[in-house]
BAZADO-798288 format. One record per residue: residue number from 0; residue in three letters; x, y, z of N, C-alpha, C in turn. Coordinates in nm, 2 decimals. Each point is the difference from the previous one (the first is absolute). Layout:
N
{num->NUM, residuo->ALA, n_c1->X, n_c2->Y, n_c3->Z, ca_c1->X, ca_c2->Y, ca_c3->Z, c_c1->X, c_c2->Y, c_c3->Z}
...
//
This chain:
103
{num->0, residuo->UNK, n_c1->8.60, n_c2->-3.09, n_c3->-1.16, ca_c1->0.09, ca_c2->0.11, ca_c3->0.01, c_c1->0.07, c_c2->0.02, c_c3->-0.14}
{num->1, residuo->UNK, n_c1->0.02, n_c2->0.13, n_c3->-0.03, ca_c1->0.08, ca_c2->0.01, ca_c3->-0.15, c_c1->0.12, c_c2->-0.06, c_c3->0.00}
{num->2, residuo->UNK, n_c1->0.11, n_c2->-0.01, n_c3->0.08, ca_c1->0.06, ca_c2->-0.08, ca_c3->-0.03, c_c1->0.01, c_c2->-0.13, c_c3->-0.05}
{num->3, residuo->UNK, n_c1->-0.12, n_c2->-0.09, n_c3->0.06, ca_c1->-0.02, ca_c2->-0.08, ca_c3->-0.05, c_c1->-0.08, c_c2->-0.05, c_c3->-0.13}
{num->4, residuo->UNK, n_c1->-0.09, n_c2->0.13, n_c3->-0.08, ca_c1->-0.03, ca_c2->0.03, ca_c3->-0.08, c_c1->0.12, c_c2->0.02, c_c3->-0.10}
{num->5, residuo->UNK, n_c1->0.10, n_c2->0.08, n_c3->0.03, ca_c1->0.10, ca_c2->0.04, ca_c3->-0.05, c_c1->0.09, c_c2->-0.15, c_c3->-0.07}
{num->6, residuo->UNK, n_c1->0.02, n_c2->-0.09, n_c3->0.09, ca_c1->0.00, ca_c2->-0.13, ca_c3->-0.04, c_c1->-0.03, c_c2->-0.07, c_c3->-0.13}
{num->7, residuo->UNK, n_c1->-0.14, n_c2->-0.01, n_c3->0.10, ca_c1->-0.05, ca_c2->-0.08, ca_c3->-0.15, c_c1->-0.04, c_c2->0.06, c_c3->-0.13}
{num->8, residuo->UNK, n_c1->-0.04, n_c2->0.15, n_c3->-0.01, ca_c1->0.01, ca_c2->0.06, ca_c3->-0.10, c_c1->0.14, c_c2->0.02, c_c3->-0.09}
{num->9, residuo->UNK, n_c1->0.10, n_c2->0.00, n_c3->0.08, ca_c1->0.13, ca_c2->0.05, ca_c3->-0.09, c_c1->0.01, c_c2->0.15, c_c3->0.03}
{num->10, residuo->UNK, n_c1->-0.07, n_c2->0.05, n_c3->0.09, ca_c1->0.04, ca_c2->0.17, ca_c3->-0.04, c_c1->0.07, c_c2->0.00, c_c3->0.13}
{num->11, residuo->UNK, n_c1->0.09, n_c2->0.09, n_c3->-0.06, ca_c1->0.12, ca_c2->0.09, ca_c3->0.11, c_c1->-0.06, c_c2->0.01, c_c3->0.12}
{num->12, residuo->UNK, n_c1->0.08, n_c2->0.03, n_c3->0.13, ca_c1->-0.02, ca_c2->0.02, ca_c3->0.14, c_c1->-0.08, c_c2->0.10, c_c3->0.00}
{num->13, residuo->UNK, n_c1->-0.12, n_c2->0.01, n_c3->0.10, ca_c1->-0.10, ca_c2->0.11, ca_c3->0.03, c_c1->0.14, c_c2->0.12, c_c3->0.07}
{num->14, residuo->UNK, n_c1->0.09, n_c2->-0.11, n_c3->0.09, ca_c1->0.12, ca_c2->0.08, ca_c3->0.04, c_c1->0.08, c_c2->0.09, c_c3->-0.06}
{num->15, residuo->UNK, n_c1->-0.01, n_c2->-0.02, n_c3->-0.11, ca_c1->0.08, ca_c2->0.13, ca_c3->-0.08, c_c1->-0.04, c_c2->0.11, c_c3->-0.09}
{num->16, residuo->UNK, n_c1->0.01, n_c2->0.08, n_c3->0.08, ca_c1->-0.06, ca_c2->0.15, ca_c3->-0.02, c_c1->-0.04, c_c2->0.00, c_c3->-0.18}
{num->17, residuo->UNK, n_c1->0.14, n_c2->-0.03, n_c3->-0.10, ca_c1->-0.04, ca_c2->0.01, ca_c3->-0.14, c_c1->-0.11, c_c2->-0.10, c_c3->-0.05}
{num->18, residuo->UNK, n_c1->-0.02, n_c2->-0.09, n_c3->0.10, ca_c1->-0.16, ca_c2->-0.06, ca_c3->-0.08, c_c1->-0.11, c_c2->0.05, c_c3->0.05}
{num->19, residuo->UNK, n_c1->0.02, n_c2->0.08, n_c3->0.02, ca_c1->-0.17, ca_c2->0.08, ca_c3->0.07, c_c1->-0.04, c_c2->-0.01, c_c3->-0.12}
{num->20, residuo->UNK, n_c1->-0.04, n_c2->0.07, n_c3->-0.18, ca_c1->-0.08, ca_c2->0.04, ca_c3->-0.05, c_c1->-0.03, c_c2->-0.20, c_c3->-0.02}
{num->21, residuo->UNK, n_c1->0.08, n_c2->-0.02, n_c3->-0.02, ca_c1->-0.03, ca_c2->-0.16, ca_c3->-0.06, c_c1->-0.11, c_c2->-0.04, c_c3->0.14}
{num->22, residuo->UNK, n_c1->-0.01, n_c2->0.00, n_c3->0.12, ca_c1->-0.05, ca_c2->-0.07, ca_c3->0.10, c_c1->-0.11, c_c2->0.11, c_c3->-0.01}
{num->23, residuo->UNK, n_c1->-0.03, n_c2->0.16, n_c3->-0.02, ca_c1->-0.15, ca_c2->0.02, ca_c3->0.00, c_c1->-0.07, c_c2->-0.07, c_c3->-0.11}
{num->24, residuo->UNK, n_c1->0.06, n_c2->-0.01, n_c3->-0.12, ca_c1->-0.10, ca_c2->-0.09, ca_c3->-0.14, c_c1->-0.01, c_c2->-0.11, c_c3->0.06}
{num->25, residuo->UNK, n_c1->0.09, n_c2->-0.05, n_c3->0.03, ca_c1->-0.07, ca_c2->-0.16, ca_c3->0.10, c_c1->-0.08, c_c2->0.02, c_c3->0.04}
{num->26, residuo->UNK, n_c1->0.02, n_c2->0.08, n_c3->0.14, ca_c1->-0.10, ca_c2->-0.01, ca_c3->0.12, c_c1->-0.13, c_c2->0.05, c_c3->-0.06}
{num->27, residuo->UNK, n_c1->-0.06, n_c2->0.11, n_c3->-0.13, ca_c1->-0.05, ca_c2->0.01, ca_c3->0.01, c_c1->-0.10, c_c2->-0.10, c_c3->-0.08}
{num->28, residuo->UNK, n_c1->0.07, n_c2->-0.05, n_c3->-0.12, ca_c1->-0.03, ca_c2->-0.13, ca_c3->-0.07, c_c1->-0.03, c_c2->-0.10, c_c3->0.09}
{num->29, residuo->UNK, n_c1->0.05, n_c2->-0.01, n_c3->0.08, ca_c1->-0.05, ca_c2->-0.14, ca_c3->0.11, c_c1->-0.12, c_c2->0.02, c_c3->0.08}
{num->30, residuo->UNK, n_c1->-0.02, n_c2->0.14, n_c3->0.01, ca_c1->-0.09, ca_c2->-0.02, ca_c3->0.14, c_c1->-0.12, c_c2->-0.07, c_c3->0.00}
{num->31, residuo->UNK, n_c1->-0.04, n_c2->0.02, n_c3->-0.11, ca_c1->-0.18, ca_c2->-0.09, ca_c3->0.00, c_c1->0.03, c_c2->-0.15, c_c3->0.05}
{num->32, residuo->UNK, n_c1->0.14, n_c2->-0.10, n_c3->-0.11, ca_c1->0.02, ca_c2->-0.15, ca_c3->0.08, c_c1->0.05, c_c2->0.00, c_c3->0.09}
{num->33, residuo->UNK, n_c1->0.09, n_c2->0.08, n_c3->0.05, ca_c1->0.04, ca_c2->0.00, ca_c3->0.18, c_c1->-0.14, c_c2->0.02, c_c3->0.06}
{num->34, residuo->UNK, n_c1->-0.06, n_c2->0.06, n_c3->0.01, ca_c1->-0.10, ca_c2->0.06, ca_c3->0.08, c_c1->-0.10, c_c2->-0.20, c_c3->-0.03}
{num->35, residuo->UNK, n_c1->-0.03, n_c2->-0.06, n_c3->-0.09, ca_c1->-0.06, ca_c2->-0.07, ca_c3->-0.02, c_c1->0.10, c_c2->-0.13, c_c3->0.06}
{num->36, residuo->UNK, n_c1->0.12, n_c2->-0.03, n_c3->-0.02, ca_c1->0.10, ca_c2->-0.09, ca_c3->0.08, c_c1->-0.06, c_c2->0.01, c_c3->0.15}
{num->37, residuo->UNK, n_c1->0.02, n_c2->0.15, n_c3->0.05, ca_c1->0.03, ca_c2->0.02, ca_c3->0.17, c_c1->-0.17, c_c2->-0.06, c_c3->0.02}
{num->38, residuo->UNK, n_c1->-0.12, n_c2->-0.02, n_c3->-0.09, ca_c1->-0.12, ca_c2->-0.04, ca_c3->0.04, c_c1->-0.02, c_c2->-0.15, c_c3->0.00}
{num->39, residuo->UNK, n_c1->0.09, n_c2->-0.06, n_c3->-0.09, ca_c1->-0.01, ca_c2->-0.11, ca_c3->-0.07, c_c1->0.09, c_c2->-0.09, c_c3->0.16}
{num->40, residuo->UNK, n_c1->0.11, n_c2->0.09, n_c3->0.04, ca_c1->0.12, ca_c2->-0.07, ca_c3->0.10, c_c1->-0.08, c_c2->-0.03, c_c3->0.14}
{num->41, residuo->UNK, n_c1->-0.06, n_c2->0.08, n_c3->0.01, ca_c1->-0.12, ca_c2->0.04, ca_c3->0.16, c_c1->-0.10, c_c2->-0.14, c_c3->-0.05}
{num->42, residuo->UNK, n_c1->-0.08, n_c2->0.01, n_c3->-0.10, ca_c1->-0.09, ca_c2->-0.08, ca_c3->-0.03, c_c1->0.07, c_c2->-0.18, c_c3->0.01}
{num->43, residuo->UNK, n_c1->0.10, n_c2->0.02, n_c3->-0.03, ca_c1->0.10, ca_c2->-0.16, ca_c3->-0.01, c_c1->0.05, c_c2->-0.01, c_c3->0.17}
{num->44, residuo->UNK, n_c1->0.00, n_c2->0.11, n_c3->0.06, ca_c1->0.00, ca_c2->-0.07, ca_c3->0.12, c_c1->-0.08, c_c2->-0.03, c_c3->0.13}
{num->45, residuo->UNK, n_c1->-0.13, n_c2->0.05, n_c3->-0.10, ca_c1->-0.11, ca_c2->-0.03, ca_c3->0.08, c_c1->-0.05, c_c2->-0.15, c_c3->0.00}
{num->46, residuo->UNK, n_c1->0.03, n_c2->-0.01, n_c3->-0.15, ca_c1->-0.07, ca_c2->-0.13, ca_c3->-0.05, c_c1->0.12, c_c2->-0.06, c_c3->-0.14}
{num->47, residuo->UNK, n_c1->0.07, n_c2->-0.04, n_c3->0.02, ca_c1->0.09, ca_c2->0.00, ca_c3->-0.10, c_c1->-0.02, c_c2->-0.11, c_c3->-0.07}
{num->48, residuo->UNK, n_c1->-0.10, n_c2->-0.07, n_c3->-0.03, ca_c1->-0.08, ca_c2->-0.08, ca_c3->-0.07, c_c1->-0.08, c_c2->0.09, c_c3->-0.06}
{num->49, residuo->UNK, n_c1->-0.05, n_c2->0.09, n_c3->-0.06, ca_c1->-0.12, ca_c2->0.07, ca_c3->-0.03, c_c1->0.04, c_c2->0.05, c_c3->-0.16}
{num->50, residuo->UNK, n_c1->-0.04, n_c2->-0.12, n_c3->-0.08, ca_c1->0.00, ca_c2->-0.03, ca_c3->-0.15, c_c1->-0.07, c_c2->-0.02, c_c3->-0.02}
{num->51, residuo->UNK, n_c1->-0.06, n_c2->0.02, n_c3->-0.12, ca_c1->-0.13, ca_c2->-0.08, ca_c3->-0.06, c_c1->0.02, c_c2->-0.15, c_c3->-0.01}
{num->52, residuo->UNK, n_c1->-0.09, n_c2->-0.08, n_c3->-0.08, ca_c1->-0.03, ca_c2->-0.15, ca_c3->0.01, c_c1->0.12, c_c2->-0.05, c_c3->-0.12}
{num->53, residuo->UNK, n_c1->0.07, n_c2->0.06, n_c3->-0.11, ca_c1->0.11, ca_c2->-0.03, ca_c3->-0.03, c_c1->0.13, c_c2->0.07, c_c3->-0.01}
{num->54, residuo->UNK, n_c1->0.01, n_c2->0.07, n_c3->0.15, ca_c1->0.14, ca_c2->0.02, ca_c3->0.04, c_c1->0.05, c_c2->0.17, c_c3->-0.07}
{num->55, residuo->UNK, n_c1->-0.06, n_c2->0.06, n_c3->-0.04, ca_c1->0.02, ca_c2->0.13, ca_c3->-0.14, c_c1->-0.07, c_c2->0.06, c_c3->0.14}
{num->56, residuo->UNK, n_c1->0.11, n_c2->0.12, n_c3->-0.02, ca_c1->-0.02, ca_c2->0.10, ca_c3->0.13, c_c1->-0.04, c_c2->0.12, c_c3->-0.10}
{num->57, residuo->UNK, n_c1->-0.14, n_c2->0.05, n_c3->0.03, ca_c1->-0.11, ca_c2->0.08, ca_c3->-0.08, c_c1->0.06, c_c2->0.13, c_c3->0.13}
{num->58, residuo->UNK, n_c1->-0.01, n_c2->0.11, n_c3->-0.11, ca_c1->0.02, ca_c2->0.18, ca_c3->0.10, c_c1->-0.10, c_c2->0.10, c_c3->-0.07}
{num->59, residuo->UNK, n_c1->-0.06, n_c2->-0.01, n_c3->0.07, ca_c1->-0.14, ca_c2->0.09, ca_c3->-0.17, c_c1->0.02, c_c2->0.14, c_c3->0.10}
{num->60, residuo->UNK, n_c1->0.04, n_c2->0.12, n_c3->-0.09, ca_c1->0.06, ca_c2->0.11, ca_c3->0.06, c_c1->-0.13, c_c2->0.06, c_c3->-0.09}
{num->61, residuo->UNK, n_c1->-0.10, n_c2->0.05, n_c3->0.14, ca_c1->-0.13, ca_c2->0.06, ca_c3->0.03, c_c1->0.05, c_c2->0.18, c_c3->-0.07}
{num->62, residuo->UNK, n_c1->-0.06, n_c2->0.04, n_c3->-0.07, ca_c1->-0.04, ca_c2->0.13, ca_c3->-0.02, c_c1->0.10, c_c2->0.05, c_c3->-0.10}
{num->63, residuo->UNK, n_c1->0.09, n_c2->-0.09, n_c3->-0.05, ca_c1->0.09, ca_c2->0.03, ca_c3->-0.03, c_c1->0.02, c_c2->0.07, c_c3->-0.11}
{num->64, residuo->UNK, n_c1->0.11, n_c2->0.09, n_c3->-0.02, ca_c1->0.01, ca_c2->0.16, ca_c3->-0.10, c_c1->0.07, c_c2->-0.09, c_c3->-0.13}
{num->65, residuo->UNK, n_c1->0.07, n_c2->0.08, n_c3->-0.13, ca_c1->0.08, ca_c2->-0.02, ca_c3->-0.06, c_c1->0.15, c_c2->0.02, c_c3->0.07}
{num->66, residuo->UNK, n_c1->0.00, n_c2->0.02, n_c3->0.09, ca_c1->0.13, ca_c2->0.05, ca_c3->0.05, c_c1->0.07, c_c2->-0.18, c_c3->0.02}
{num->67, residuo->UNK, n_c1->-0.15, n_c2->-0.04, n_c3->0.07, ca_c1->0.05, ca_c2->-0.14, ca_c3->0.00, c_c1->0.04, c_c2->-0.11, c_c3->-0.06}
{num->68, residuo->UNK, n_c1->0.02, n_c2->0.05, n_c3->-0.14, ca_c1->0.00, ca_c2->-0.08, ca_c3->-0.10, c_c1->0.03, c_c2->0.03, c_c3->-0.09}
{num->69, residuo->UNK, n_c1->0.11, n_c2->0.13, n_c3->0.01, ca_c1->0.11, ca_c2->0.04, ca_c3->-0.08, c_c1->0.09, c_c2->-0.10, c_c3->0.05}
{num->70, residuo->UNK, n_c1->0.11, n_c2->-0.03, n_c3->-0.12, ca_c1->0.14, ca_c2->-0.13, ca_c3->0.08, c_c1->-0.06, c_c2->-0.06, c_c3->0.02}
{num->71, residuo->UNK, n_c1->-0.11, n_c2->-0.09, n_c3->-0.04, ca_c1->-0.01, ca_c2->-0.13, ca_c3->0.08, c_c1->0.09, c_c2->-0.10, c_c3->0.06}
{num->72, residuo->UNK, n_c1->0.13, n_c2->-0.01, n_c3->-0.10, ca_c1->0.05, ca_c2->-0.05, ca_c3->0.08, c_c1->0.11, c_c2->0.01, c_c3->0.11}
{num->73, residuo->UNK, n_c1->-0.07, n_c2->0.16, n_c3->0.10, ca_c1->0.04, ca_c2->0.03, ca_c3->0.13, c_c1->-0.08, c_c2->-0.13, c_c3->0.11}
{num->74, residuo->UNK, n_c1->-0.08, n_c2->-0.05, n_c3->-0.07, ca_c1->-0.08, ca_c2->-0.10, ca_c3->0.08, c_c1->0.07, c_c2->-0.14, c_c3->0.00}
{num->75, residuo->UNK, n_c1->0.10, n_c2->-0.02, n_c3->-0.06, ca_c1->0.09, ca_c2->-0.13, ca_c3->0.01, c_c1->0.06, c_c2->0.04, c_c3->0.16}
{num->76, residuo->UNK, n_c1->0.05, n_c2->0.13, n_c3->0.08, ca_c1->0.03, ca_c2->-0.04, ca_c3->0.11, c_c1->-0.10, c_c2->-0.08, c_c3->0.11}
{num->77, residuo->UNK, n_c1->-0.10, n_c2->-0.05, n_c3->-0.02, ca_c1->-0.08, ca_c2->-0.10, ca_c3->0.05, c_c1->0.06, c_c2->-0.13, c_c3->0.01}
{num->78, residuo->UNK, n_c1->0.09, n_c2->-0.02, n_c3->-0.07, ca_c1->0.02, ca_c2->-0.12, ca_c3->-0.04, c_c1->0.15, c_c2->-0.02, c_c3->0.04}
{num->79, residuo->UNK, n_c1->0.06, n_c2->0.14, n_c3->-0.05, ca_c1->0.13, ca_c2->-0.01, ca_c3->0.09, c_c1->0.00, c_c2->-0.04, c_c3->0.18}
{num->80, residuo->UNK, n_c1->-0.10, n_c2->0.08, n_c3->0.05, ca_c1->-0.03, ca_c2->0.02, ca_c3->0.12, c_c1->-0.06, c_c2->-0.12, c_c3->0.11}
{num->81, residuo->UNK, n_c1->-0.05, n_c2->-0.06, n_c3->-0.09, ca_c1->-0.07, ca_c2->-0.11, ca_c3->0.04, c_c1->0.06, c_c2->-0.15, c_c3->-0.13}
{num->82, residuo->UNK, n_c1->0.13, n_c2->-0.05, n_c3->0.04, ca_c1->0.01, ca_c2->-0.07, ca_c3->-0.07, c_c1->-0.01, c_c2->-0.15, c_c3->0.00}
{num->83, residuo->UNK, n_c1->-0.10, n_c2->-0.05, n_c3->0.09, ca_c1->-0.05, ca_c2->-0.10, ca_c3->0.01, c_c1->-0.08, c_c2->-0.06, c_c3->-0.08}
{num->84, residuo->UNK, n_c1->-0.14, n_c2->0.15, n_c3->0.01, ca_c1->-0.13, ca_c2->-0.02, ca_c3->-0.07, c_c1->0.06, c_c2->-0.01, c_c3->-0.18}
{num->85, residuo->UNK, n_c1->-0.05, n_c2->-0.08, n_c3->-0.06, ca_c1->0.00, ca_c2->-0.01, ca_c3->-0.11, c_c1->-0.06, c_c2->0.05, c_c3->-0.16}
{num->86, residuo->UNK, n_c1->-0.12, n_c2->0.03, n_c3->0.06, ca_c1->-0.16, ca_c2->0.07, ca_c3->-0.11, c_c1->-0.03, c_c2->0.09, c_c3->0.11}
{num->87, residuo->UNK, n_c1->0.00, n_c2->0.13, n_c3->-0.13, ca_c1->-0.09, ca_c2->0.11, ca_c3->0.06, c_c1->-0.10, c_c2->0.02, c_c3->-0.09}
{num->88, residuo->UNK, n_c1->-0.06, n_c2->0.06, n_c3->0.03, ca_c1->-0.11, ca_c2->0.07, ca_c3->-0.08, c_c1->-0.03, c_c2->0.17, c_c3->0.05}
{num->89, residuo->UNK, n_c1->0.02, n_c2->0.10, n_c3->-0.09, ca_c1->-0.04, ca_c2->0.11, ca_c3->0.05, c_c1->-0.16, c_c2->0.04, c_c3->-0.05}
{num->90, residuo->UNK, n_c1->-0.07, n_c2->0.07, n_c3->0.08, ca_c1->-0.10, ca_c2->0.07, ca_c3->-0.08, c_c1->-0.04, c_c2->0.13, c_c3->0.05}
{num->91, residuo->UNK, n_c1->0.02, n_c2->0.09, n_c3->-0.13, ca_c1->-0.03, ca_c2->0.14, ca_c3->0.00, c_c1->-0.13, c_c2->0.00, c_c3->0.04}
{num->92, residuo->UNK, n_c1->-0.08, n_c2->0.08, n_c3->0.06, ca_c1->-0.14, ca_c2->0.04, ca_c3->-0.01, c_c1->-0.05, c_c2->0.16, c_c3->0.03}
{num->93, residuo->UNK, n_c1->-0.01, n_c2->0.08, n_c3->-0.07, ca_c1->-0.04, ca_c2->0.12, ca_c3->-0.02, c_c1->-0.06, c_c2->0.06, c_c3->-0.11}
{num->94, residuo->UNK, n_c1->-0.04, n_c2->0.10, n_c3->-0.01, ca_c1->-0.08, ca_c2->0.08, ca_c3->-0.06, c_c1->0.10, c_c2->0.03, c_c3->-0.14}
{num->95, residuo->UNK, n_c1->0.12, n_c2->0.06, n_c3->0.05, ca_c1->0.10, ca_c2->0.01, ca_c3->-0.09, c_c1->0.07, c_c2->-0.11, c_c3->-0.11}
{num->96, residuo->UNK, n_c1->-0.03, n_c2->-0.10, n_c3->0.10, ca_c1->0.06, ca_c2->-0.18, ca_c3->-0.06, c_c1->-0.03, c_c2->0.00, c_c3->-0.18}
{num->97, residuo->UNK, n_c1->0.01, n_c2->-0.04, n_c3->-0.12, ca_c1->-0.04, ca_c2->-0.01, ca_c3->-0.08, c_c1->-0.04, c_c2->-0.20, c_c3->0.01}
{num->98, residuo->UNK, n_c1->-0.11, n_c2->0.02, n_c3->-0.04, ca_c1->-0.06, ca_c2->-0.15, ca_c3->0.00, c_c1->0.13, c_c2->-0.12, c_c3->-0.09}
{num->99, residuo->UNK, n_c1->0.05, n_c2->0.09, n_c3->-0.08, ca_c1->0.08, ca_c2->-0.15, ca_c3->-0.09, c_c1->0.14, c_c2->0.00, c_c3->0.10}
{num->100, residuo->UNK, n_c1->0.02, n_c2->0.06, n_c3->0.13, ca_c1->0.12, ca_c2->-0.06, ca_c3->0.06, c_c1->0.01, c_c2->-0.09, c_c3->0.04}
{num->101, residuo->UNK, n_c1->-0.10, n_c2->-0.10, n_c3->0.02, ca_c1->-0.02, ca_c2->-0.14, ca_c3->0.04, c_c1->0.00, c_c2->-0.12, c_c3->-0.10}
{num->102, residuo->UNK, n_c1->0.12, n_c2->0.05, n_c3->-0.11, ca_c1->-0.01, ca_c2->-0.10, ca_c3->-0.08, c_c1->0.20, c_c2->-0.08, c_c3->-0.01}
//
């Protein structure tokens, strides 16, 4: 919930009318890792062991544009979100991707 978002980000109440412009650049800056959180939270409670063999929670985001990988570090809320897991790993994969983002 944005509130709770609101939290751990530091940004003002979704409640108050004058942070609207600040909460659409959020919301719209966030949506690709929310959208990948809300798959990642469903998947952890199916099987909430479901790591690879040393523990680094891998998200390889299929088709993926530049849109996804402007700000990279909009993808630290992974980490906020899930503050258990320790090691992530992201990986771009699209047509768009440039090959040296994997360094």
């Amino acid at each position: 919930d944005w509130i709770h978002y609101s939290r751990i980000f530091g940004l003002p109440s979704p409640e108050d009318p004058s942070s609207l412009p600040e909460w659409c650049v959020a919301a719209e800056s966030l949506s690709f890792p929310l959208t990948a959180a809300k798959a990642l939270a469903l998947s952890f409670e199916r099987n909430p062991r479901k790591k690879d063999h040393d523990g680094m929670i891998i998200v390889d985001i299929l088709g993926a544009e530049m849109a996804e990988t402007s700000g990279l570090d909009k993808w630290v809320v992974l980490a906020a979100l899930f503050p258990r897991e320790r090691s992530w790993k992201i990986r771009f994969v699209g047509p768009e991707i440039p090959s040296d983002l994997d360094q």
